[in-house]
DRENPA-3360 file (N, C-alpha, C; in nm, 2 decimals, always signed):
BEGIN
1 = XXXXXXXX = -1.75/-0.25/+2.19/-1.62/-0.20/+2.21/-1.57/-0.24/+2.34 ~ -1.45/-0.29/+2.33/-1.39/-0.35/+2.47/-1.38/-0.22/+2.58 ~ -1.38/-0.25/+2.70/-1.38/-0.12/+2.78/-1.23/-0.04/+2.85 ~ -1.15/-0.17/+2.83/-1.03/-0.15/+2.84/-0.93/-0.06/+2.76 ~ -0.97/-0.06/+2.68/-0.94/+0.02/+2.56/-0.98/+0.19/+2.56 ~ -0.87/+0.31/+2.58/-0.91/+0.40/+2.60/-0.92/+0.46/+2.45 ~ -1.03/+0.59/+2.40/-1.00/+0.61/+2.24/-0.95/+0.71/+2.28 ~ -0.83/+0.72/+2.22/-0.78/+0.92/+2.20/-0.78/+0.94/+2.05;
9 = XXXXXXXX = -0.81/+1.04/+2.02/-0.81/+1.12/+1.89/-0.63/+1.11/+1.84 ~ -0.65/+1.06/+1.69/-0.55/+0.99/+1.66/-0.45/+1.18/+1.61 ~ -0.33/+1.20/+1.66/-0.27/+1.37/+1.64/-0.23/+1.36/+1.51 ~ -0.20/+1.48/+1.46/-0.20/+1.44/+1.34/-0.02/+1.47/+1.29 ~ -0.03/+1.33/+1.29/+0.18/+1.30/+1.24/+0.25/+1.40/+1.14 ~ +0.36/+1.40/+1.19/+0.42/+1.48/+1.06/+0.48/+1.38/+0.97 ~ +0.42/+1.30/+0.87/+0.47/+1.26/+0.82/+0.50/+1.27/+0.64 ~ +0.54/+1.17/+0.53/+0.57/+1.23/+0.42/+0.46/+1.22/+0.30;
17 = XXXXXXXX = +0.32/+1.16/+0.40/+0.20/+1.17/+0.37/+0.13/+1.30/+0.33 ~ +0.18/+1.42/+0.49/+0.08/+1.48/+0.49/+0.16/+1.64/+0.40 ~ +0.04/+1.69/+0.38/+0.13/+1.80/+0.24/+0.16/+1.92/+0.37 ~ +0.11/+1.93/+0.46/+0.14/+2.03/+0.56/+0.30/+2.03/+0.60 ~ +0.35/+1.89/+0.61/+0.42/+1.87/+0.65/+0.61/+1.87/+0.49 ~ +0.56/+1.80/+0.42/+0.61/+1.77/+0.28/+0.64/+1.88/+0.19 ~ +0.50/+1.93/+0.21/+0.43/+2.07/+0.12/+0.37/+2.01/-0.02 ~ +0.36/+2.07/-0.09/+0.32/+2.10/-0.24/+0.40/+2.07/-0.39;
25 = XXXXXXXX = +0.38/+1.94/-0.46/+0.45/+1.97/-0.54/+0.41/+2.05/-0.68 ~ +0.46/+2.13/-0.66/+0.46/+2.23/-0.76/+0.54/+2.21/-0.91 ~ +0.64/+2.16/-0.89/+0.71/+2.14/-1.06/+0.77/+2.00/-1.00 ~ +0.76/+1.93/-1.13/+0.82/+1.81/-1.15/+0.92/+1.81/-1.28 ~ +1.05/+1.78/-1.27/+1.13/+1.82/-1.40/+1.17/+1.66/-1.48 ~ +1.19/+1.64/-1.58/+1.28/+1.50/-1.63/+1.44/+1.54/-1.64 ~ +1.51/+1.44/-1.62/+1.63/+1.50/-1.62/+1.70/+1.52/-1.74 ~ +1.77/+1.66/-1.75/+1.80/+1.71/-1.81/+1.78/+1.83/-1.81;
33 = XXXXXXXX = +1.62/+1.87/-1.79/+1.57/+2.01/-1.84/+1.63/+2.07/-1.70 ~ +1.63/+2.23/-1.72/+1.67/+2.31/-1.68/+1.67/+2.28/-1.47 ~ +1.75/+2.29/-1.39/+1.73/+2.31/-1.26/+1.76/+2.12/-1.25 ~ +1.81/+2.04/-1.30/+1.85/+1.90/-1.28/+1.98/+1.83/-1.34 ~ +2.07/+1.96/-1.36/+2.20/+1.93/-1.41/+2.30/+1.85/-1.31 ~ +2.29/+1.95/-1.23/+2.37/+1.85/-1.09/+2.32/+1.72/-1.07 ~ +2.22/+1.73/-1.06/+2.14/+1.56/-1.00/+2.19/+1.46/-1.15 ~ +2.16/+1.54/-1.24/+2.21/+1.40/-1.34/+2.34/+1.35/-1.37;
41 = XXXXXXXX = +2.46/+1.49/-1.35/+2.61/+1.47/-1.33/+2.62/+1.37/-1.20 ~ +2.55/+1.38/-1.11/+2.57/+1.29/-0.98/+2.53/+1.15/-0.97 ~ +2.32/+1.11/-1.02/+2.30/+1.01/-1.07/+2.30/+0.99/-1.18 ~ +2.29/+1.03/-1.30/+2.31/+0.97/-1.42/+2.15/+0.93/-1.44 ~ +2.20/+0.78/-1.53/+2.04/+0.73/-1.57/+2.01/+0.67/-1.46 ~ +2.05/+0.67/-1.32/+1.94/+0.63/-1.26/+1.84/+0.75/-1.19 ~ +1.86/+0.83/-1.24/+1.78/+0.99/-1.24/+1.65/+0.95/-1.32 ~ +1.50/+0.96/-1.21/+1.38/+0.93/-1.29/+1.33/+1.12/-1.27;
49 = XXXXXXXX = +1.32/+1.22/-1.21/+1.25/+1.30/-1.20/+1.31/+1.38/-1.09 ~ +1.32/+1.49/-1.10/+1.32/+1.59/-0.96/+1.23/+1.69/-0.93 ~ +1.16/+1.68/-0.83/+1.05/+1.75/-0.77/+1.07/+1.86/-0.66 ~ +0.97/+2.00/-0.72/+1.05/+2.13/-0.60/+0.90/+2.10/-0.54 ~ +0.91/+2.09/-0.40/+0.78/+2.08/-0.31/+0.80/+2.23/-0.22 ~ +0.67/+2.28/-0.22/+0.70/+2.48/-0.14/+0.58/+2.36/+0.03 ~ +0.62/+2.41/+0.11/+0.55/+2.46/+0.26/+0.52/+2.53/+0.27 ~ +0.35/+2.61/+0.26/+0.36/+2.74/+0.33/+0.37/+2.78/+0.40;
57 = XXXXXXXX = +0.32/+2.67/+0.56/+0.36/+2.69/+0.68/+0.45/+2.72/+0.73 ~ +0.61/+2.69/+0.67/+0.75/+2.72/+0.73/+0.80/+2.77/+0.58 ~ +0.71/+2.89/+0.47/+0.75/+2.92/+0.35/+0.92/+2.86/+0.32 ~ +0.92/+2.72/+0.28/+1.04/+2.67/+0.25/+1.02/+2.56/+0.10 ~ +1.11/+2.53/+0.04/+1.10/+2.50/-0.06/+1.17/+2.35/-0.04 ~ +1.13/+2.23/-0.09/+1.24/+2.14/-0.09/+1.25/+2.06/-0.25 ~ +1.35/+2.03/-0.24/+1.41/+1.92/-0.41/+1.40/+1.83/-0.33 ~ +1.33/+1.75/-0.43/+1.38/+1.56/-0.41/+1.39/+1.52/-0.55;
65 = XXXXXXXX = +1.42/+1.41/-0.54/+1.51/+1.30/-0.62/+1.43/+1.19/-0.64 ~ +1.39/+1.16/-0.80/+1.32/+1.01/-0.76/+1.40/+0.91/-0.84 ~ +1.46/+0.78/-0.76/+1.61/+0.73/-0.83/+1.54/+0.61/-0.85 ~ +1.59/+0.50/-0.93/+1.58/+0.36/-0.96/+1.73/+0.30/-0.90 ~ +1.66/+0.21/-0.79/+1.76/+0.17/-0.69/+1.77/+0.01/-0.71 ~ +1.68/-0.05/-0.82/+1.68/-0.18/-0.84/+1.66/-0.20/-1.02 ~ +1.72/-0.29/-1.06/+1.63/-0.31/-1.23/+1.65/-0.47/-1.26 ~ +1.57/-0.50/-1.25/+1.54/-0.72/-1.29/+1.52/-0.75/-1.39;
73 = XXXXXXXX = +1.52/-0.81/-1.49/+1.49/-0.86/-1.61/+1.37/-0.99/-1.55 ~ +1.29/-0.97/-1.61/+1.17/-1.02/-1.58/+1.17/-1.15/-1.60 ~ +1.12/-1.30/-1.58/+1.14/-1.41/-1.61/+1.00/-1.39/-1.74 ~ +0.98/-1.49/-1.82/+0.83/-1.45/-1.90/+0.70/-1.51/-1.85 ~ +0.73/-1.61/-1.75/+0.56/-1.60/-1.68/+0.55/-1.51/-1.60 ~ +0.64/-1.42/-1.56/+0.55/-1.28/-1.45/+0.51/-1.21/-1.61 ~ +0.58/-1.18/-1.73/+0.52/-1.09/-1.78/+0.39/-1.13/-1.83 ~ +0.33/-1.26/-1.84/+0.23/-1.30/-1.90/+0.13/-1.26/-1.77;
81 = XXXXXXXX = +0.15/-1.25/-1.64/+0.02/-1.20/-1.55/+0.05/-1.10/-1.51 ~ +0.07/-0.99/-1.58/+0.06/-0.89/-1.57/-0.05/-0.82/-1.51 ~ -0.07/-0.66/-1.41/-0.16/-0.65/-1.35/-0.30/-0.64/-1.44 ~ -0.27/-0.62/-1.55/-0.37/-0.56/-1.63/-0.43/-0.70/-1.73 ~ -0.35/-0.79/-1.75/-0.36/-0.95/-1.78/-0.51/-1.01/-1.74 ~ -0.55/-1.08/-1.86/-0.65/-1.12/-1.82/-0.63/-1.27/-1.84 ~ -0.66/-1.32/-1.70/-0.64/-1.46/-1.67/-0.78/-1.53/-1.63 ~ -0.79/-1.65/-1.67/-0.89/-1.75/-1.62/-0.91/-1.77/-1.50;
89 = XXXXXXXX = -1.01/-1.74/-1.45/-1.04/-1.82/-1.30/-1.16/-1.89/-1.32 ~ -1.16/-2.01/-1.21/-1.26/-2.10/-1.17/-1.31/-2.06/-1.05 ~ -1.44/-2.13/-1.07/-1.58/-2.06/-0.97/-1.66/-2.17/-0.91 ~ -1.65/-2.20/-0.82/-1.73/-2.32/-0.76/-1.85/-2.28/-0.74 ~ -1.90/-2.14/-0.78/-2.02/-2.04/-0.75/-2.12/-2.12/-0.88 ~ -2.27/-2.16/-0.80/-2.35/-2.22/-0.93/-2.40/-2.11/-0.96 ~ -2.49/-2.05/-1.08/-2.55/-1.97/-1.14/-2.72/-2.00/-1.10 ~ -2.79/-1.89/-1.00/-2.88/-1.93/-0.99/-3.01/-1.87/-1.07;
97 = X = -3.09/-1.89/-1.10/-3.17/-1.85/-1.27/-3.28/-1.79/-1.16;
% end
């Protein structure tokens, strides 16, 4: 370990990582059902889901929105290597017995 280098214990961020901070998702709805009327009058079909997250720490509840902000039409060699696609590889590795 270099000596220059001082370690401090890394604090712990509030970010939209941590559930302390975020909270809990508790219901996830599709749009349409009940409590996602507004959101779909506002986005439409680019409406994928709305999620109620509770904090217990600051007992608060939040809505979010999960939207499709892009949509591509695929060329057909990405669809052929797909992540799940099983493709040939070469191996300069010899097999040793």
């Amino acid at each position: 370990m270099r000596r220059d280098i001082v370690q401090r214990p890394i604090r712990h961020l509030q970010t939209l990582d941590h559930p302390e901070f975020f909270g809990i998702t508790r219901l996830k709805l599709k749009p349409g059902q009940k409590g996602t009327k507004a959101l779909v009058a506002k986005y439409g079909d680019d409406l994928v889901c709305v999620r109620y997250r509770y904090v217990d720490a600051t007992n608060t509840r939040i809505k979010t929105v999960e939207l499709i902000v892009e949509k591509k039409t695929l060329s057909a060699s990405s669809k052929a290597n797909a992540d799940n696609a099983l493709v040939p590889v070469k191996s300069d590795l010899q097999r040793q017995h």
